[in-house]
N, C-alpha and C positions, 0 to 999 in steps of 0.2 A: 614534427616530421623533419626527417633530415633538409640539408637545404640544397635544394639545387640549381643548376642554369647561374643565369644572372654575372655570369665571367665579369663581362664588358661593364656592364654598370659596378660593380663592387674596382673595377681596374681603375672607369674613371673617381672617385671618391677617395680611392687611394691616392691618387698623383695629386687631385687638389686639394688633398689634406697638409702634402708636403710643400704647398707652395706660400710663399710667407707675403702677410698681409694677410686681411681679413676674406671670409668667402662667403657670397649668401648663394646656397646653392636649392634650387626648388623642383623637388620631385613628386612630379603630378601622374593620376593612372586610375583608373575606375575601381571601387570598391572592390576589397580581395584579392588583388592583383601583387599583394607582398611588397609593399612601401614599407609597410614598419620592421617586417622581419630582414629584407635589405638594409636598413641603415641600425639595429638593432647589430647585424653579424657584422658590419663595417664596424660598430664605435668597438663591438666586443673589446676588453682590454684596454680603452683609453677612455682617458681622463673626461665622462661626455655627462650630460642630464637629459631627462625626457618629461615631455610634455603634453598631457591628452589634453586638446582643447573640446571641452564641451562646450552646448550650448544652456547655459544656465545663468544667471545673474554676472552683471561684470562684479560685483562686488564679491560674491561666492568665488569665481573664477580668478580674482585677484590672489584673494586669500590663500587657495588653495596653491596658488602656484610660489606665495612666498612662503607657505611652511614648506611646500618640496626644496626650495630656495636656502632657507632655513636648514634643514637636513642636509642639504649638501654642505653647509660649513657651518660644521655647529660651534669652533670657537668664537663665531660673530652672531649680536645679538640683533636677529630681525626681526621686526615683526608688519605688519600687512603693510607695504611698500605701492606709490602709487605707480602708473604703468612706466612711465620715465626711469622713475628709480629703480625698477624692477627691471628692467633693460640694461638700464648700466651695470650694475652688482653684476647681473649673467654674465653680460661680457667680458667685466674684468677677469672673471674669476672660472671661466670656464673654458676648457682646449674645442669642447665640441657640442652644440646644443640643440638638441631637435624638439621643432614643434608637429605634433600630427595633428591629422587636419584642423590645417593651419584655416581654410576657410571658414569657419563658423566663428572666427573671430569681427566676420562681418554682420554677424546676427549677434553679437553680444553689444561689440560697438566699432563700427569703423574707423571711428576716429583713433583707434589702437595701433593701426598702421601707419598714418602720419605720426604718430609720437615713436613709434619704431623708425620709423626713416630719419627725423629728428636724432636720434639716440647714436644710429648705424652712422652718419653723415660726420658725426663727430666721430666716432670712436677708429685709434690708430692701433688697435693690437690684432692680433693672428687666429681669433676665435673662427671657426668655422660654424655658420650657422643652416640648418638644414629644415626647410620649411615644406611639409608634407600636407598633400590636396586629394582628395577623390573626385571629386567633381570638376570634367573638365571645365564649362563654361564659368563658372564662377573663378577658376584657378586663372584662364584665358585675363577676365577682365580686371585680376588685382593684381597681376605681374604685367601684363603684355599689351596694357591699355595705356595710352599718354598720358593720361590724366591721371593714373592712379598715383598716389604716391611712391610706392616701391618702384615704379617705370625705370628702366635704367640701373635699379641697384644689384642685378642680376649678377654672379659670377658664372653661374652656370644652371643645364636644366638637364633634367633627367625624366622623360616621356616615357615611363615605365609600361611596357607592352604586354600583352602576352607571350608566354614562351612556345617554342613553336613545338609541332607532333615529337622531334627528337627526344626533347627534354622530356613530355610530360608520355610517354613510351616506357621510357626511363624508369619513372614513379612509376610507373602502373607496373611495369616488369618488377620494382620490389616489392610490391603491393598484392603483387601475387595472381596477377591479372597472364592471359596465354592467348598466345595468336596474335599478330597482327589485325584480323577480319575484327575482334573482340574489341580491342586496342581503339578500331577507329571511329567503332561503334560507340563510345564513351565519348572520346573525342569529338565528335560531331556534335555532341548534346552537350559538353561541359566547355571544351574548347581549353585555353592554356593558362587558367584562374588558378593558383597553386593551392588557395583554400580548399577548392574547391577538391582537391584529390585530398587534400587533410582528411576531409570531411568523410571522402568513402575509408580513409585507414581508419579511423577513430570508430566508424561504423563493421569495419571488418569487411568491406564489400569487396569482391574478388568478379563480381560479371556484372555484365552490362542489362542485364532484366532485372536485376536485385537494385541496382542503381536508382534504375527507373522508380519503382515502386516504392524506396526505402525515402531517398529523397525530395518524390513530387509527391506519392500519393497516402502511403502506410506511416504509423506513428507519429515522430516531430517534424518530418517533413520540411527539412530544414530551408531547401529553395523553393517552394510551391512561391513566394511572394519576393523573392531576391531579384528577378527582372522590374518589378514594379515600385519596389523601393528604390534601387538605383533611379529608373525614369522618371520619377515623381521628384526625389532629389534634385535631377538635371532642370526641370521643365516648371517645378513648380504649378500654382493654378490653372496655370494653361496648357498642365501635360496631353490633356484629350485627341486633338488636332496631330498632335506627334504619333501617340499613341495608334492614332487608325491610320498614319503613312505607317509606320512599322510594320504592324499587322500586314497590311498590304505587301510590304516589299518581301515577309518571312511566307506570305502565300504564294509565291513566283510572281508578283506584278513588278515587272522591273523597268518600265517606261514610266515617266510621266503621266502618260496621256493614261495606261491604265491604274496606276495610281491613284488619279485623280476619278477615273469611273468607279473604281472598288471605294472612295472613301467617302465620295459627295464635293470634297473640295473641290473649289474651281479652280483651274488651271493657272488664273492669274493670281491667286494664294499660294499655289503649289509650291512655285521658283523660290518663294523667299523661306518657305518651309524646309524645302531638301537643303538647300543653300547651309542653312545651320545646322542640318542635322550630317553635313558630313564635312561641311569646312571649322564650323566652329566647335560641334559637341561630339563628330567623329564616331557617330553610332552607324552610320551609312557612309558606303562609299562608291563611287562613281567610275565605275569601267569605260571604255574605249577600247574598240579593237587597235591590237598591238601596232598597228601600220599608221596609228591616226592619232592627233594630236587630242590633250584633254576636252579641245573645245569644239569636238566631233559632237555633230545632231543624230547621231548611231548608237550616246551613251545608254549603260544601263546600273541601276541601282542596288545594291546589295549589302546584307546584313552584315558585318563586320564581328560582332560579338555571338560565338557559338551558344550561348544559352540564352541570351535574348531571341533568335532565331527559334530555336528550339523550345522557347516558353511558347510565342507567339503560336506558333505552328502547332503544338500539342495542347499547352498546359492551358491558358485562356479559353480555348473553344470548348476544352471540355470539362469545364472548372466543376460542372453540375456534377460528374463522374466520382471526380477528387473527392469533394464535399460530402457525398454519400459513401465513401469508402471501396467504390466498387474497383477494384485494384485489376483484374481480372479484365474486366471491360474497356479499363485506359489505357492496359498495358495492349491488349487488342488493335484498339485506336492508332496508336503511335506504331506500330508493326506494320499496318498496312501501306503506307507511304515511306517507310524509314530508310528502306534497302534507296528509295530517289533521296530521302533528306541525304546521306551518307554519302552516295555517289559524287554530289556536288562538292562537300567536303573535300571527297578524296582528288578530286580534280583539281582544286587550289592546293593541296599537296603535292602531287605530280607537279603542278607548275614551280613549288617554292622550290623541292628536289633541283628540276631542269637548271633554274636558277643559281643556285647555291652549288651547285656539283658540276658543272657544264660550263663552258666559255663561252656567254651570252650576255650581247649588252643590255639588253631587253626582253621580258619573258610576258607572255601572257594569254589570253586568245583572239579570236577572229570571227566578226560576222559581217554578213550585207544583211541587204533590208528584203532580198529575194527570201530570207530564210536557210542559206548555205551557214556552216558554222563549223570552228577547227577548234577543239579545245584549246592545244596547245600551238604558240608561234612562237619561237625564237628569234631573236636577230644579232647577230654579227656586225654592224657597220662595218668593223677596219676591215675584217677578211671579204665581206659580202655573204656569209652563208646563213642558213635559215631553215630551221629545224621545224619539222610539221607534225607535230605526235596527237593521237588518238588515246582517249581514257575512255575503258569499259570496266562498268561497277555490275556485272552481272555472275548469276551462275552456273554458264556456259561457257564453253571453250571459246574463244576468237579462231574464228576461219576465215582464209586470204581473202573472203568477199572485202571486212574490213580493209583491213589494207587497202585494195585496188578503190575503194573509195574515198580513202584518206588521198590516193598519188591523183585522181581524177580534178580532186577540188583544189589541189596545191598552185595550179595558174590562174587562181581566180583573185590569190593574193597578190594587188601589185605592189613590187618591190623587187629592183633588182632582176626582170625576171629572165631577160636577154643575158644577165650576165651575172651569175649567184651561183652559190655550190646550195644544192638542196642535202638535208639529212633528213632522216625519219624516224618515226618514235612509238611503238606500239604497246600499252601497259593494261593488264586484265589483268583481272582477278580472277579468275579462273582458270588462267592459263591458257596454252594453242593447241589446236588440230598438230596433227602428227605431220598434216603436209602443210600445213601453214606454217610449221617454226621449220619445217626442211626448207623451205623457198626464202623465209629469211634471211635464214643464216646462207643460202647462195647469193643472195640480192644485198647483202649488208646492212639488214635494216635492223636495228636496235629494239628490244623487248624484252619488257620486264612482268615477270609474276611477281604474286606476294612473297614469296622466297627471293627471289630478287631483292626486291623491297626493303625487306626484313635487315640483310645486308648493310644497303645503301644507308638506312637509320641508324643500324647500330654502330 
């Protein structure tokens, strides 16, 4: 598949290609997220080696990596070299050397990284070496731990993300996919995995119900178990306990307290559980209304990865379905709920827009504990102003009801409120009544359809 996104990352690996002295540069990111195809179109053209680290015999792995060692210079006579020596030869002899997943070098033998650090500590040339991870938590404790041996040899990191709606639009618009409504329909279920749209070209997949059916439930099926490998990767033996907060949090349980009712854990388990699941392993993450610091008792909890959500939510409760082939019945299943799974999507969309497009220091939403709620808040510090926008995922027009509900709830946000410029923000999918967009556009108030939309992305 062509390659796309990725600007900022391909920009930094260019500049610190150019910079002289050695570089250990580590780019970590959840399976399928395109680590290898990024430093693959970086080396494109220079002088570089690659390296799949499996998890097989260190002796096998040794081997193998000195006959590729071997092939790259074949007027020198190598043969099975131990990890030191295999270290140095690289170095000397190499402008750019990538290892992918570099972590399973800790299941072969750990002590491989101390005789790396040993090797790297001496060595005074220009090689740039590029150590690639899927998995965060283990990626966390063998760069970012004191005690590990690489601790400190870092030149730099690259936290490869998902790319966001623009980009994977993009693909889908060469892909042969129509509509935005369609576009975000996919999106909500696959999220910004770039494999993951490989996977519908190679398929030929052009809609969002073919998707469904070709990838979870008809023939190879290729993601029916792509959430569970990842999670079992992260978690190991003890994935179970993770496993039922997820679940939880992909059914809208986004408190603690209900959390802890939907899974059995007790509360005083809970905290050390969420705790890793979105400071260390970043599968969850922790909101706060925009007006309130992180360490508001208001937080709430939410899925981060679109298909993890989306497995949870569909593909696990109704595995019985899958299993028996009945395509018909699952695709059912995932239709009745999906117009709400989407909505929510499209509402962190709307926020990234506001964000990215808008003069705001701060983008996010807004609740109390009365049960009032603003999807959208913006904030301004230096001017003082503060944008209040409403996201409707429905298939009716918006009439001024909305509105005058959005202007009703706007001084319940305190901030600024004796002394603020208010803006307003109204975005349907469906579009307005005839006298709702006449009264806006007297009133000034900002609103966007999917034509709008549509726009603003491309």
């Amino acid at each position: 598949m062509k390659f796309y996104d990725r600007e900022e990352e391909m920009r930094i690996l260019e500049n610190s290609s150019r910079i002289k002295g050695k570089k250990l540069i580590v780019i970590s990111g959840r399976r399928r997220i395109g680590k290898t195809r990024l430093v693959m179109e970086f080396s494109s053209g220079k002088k570089s080696v690659y390296f799949f680290v499996e998890r097989k015999s260190e002796e096998l792995l040794l081997r193998d990596f000195s006959q590729e060692l071997s092939r790259m210079m074949p007027e020198k006579s190598i043969g099975t070299l131990s990890w030191e020596e295999f270290f140095r030869v690289l170095l000397e002899n190499t402008e750019i050397v990538i290892f992918d997943e570099v972590q399973n070098l800790y299941h072969v033998n750990p002590g491989v990284y101390t005789t790396f650090q040993k090797v790297w500590d001496r060595y005074e040339g220009d090689a740039m070496v590029l150590f690639l991870g899927s998995y965060v938590g283990l990626m966390k404790r063998l760069f970012e731990d004191y005690k590990s041996p690489l601790y400190g040899r870092i030149s730099g990191k690259i936290d490869l993300k998902p790319m966001d709606f623009r980009a994977c639009s993009e693909i889908m618009r060469d892909l042969g996919f129509s509509g935005l409504e369609e576009m975000l329909h996919v999106y909500s279920m696959l999220g910004g995995v770039p494999k993951y749209y490989e996977i519908l070209e190679n398929y030929g997949i052009k809609r969002w119900e073919t998707a469904v059916r070709k990838l979870f439930v008809s023939g190879l099926r290729p993601l029916v178990d792509e959430p569970e490998i990842i999670l079992i990767g992260e978690f190991g033996k003890e994935h179970k306990p993770y496993m039922s907060i997820l679940e939880a949090v992909a059914r809208g349980k986004s408190t603690m307290t209900k959390i802890s009712d939907y899974t059995g854990i007790r509360a005083k388990s809970m905290g050390k559980y969420l705790e890793e699941l979105t400071e260390y392993y970043r599968i969850l993450e922790r909101k706060t209304p925009v007006t309130e610091g992180e360490r508001s008792k208001k937080g709430r909890y939410f899925l981060k990865d679109r298909l993890i959500s989306f497995w949870f939510r569909y593909v696990r409760p109704n595995i019985f379905l899958i299993e028996s082939g009945k395509e018909r019945e699952f695709l059912e299943r995932v239709k009745e709920t999906y117009e709400d799974h989407t909505a929510r999507v499209f509402e962190d969309l709307m926020r990234e827009i506001v964000k990215k497009d808008m003069n705001f220091d701060k983008v996010g939403s807004w609740w109390n504990r009365r049960g009032d709620e603003i999807d959208i808040v913006a904030l301004n510090e230096r001017k003082k102003e503060i944008l209040f926008g409403e996201v409707k995922w429905r298939n009716r027009s918006v009439g001024w009801n909305v509105v005058e509900e959005l202007i009703e709830k706007k001084d319940l946000v305190k901030w600024y409120n004796e002394d603020r410029k208010e803006k307003f923000l109204i975005v349907s999918k469906a579009g307005f009544t005839k006298k709702c967009l006449e009264r806006m556009e007297d009133e000034g108030i900002m609103h966007w359809d999917l034509r709008d939309l549509e726009r603003l992305i491309q």
